[in-house]
PAVO-922303 format. One line per 8 residues: number of its first residue (from 1); their letters; for each residue x, y, z of C-alpha. Coordinates in nm, 2 decimals, decimal comma, padded with zeros to 4 digits. Layout:
NUM	a	X:Y:Z  ...
***
This chain:
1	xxxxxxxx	11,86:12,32:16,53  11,88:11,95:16,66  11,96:11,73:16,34  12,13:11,42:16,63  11,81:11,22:16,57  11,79:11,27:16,18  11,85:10,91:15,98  11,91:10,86:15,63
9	xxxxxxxx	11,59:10,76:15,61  11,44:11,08:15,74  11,71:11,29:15,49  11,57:11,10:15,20  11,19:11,19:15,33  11,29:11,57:15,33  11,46:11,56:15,03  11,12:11,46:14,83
17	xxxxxxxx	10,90:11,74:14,69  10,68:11,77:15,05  10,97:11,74:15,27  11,14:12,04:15,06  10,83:12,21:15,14  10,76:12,16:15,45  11,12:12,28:15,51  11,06:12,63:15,32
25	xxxxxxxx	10,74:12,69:15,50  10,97:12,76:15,84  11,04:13,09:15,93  11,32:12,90:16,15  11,48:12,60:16,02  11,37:12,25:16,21  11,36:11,94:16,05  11,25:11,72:16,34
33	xxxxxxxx	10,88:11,97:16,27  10,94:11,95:15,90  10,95:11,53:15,97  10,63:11,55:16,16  10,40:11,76:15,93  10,54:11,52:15,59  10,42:11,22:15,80  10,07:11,40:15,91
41	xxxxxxxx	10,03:11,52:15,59  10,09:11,13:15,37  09,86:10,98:15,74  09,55:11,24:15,61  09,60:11,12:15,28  09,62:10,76:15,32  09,26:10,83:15,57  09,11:11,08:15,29
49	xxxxxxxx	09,16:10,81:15,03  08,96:10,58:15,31  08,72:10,83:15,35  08,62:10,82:15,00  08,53:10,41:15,01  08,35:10,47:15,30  08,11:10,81:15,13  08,09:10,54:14,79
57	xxxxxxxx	07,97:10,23:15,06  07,70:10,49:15,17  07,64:10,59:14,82  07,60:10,26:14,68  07,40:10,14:14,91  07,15:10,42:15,07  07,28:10,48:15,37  07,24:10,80:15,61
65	xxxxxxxx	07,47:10,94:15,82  07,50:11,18:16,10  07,82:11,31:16,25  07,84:11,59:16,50  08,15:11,77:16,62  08,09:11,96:16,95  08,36:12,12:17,17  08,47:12,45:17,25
73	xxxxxxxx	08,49:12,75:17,10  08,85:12,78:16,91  08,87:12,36:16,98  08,96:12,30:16,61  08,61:12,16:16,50  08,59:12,34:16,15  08,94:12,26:16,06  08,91:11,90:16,13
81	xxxxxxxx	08,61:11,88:15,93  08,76:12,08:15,60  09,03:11,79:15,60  08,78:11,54:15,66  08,57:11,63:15,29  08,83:11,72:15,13  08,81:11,52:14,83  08,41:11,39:14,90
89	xxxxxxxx	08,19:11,48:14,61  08,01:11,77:14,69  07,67:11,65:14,62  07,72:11,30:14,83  07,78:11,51:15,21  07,63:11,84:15,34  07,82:12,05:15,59  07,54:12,19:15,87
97	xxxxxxxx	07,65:12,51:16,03  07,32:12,67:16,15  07,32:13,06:16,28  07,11:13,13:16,55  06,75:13,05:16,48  06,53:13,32:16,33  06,16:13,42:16,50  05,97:13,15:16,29
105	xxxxxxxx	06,25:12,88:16,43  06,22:12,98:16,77  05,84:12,94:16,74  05,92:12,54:16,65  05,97:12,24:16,84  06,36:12,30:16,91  06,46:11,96:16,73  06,28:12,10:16,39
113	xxxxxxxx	06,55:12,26:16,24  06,76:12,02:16,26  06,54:11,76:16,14  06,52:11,93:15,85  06,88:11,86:15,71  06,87:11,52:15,85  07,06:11,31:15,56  06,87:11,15:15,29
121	xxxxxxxx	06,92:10,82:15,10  07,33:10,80:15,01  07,42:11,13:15,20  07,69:11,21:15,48  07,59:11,53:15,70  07,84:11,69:15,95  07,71:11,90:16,19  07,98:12,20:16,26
129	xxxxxxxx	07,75:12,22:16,63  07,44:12,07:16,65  07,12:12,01:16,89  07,37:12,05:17,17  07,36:12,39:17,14  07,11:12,36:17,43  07,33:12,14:17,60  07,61:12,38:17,68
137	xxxxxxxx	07,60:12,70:17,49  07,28:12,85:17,54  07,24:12,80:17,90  07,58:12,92:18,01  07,50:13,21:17,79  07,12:13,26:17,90  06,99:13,23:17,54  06,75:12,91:17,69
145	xxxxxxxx	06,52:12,92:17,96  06,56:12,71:18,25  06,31:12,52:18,14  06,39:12,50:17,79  06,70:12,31:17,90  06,53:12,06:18,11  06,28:12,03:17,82  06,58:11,93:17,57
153	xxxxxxxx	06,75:11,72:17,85  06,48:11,51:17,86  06,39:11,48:17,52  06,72:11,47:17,34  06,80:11,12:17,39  06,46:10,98:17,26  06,54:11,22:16,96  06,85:11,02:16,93
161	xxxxxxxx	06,72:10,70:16,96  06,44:10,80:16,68  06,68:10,89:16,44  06,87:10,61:16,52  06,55:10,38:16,45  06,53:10,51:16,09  06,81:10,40:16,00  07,07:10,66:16,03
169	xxxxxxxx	07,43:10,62:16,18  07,50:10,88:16,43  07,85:10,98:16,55  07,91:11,21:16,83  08,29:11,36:16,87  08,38:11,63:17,12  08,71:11,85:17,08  08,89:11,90:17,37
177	xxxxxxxx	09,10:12,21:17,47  09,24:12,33:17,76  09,16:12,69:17,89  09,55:12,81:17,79  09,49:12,65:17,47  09,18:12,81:17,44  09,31:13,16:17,51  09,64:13,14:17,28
185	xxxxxxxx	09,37:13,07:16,98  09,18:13,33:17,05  09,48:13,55:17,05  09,58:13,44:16,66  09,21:13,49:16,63  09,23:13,82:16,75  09,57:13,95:16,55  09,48:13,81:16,25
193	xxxxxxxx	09,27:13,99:15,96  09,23:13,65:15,78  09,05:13,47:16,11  08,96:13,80:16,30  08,60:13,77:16,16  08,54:13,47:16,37  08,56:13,60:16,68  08,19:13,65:16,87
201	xxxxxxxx	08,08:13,79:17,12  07,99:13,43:17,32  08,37:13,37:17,21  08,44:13,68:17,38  08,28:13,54:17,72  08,41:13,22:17,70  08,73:13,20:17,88  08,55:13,44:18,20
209	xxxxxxxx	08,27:13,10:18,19  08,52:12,84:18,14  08,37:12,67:18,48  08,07:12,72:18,40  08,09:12,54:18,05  08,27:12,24:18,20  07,97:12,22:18,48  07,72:12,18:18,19
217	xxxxxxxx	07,97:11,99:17,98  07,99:11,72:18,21  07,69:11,73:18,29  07,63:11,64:17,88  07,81:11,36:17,93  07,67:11,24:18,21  07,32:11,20:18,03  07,34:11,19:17,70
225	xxxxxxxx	07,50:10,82:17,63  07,20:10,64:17,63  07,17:10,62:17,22  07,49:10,73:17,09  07,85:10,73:17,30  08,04:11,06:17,27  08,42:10,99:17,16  08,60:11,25:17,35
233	xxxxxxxx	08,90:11,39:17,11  09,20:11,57:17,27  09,25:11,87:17,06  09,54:12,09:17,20  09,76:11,96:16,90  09,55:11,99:16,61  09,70:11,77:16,36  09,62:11,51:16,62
241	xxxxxxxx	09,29:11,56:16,68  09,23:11,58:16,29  09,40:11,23:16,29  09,19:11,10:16,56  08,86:11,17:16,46  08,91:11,06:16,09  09,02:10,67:16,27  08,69:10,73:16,48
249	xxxxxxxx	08,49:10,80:16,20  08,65:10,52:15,98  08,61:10,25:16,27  08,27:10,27:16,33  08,09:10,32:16,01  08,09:09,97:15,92  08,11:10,02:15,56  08,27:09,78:15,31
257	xxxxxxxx	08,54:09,72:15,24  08,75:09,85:15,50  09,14:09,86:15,51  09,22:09,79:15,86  09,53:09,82:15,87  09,48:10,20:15,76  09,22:10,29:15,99  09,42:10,14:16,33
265	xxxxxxxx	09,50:10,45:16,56  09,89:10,46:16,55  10,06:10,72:16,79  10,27:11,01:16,66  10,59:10,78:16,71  10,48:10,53:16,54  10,45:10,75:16,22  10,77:10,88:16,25
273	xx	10,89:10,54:16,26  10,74:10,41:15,92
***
């Protein structure tokens, strides 16, 4: 246990009811980790409690919005999400986490189910994946055509664009592992009977298409900035990555009024400095 950079400062933080906590939550003692979750934890709360003046802005005044999380599989987008609406009213967002599309669905126009839980008047939807399914998943997987892909490729921007026009806000946020990463969460995944449940058979093939993911991935990129950017988030460290797209989201939704001094990306040092 290295306690050499500890200051008073920090002993006072662990000595408050979180810090305690986080200290008992250890299975070996380490209060430089115990430091770092306290400050992650009061950062989320200080953005959740922005969070909530941004879902009353779109409340109050009828806005829509769109945010989709993308990434791959075990990249942390769930999780990031959960933290995210934590304390939203229920009835002000939705959470859109489709299963693969029954016979009727895959009769439709492919954008059709997802047009139908577009937001309406005052309402925040995530998207836990989204249209981009066809992007990246189902071709690397053969569950689309060929065609069906080029179809979507050419399509999906003016979708975007269209959505855009009727006045929703769309985000686009990518989470962003590497292929270690990837295959150490699949292992907790795997040995644990809480999260063993999620994993699938595509999660199953993912690590043996890892190249073939990033070809298509890129490829995502490449073309589909035209209406929306995508904010790439790094997402190896969780905590992170749950920080990072909460000051994404909070920077730019232009809703008033906003606390800008709360919102400003500040790195893991910085915290631990404050």
């Amino acid at each position: 246990m290295n306690t050499s950079n500890i200051t008073d400062k920090d002993i006072e933080i662990l000595n408050t009811r979180k810090g305690l906590e986080a200290l008992l939550r250890q299975n070996r003692l380490d209060p430089e980790k115990s430091l770092r979750n306290v400050k992650y934890e009061k950062r989320l709360e200080k953005l959740q409690e922005e969070m909530l003046i941004l879902q009353q802005w779109v409340a109050r005044n009828n806005k829509k919005v769109v945010i989709l999380f993308e990434g791959r599989d075990a990249a942390g987008k769930g999780g990031a999400i959960r933290r995210i609406i934590q304390h939203l009213p229920p009835r002000a967002i939705r959470v859109v986490a489709l299963p693969k599309p029954n016979q009727t669905e895959l009769g439709q126009w492919y954008f059709q189910r997802y047009i139908n839980r577009l937001p309406n008047n005052g309402e925040i939807v995530f998207f836990d994946r989204s249209w981009y399914n066809r992007a990246v998943v189902e071709p690397v997987n053969g569950f689309c055509t060929k065609k069906d892909y080029e179809i979507f490729m050419d399509q999906v921007n003016d979708f975007e664009k269209m959505i855009q026009d009727s006045g929703i806000i769309l985000l686009k946020l990518y989470f962003s592992i590497t292929k270690n990463e990837q295959e150490r969460r699949f292992k907790d995944i795997i040995n644990s009977p809480h999260k063993k449940w999620k994993y699938s058979e595509v999660d199953k093939r993912a690590l043996s298409l890892w190249d073939e993911y990033a070809r298509y991935k890129e490829t995502m990129f490449k073309k589909t900035q035209v209406a929306a950017p995508w904010k790439i988030i790094k997402a190896n460290r969780k905590t992170n990555a749950r920080i990072r797209a909460f000051e994404y989201i909070l920077k730019e939704i232009p809703y008033e009024v906003k606390d800008n001094e709360t919102i400003k990306p500040k790195s893991i040092r910085k915290l631990l400095e404050e």
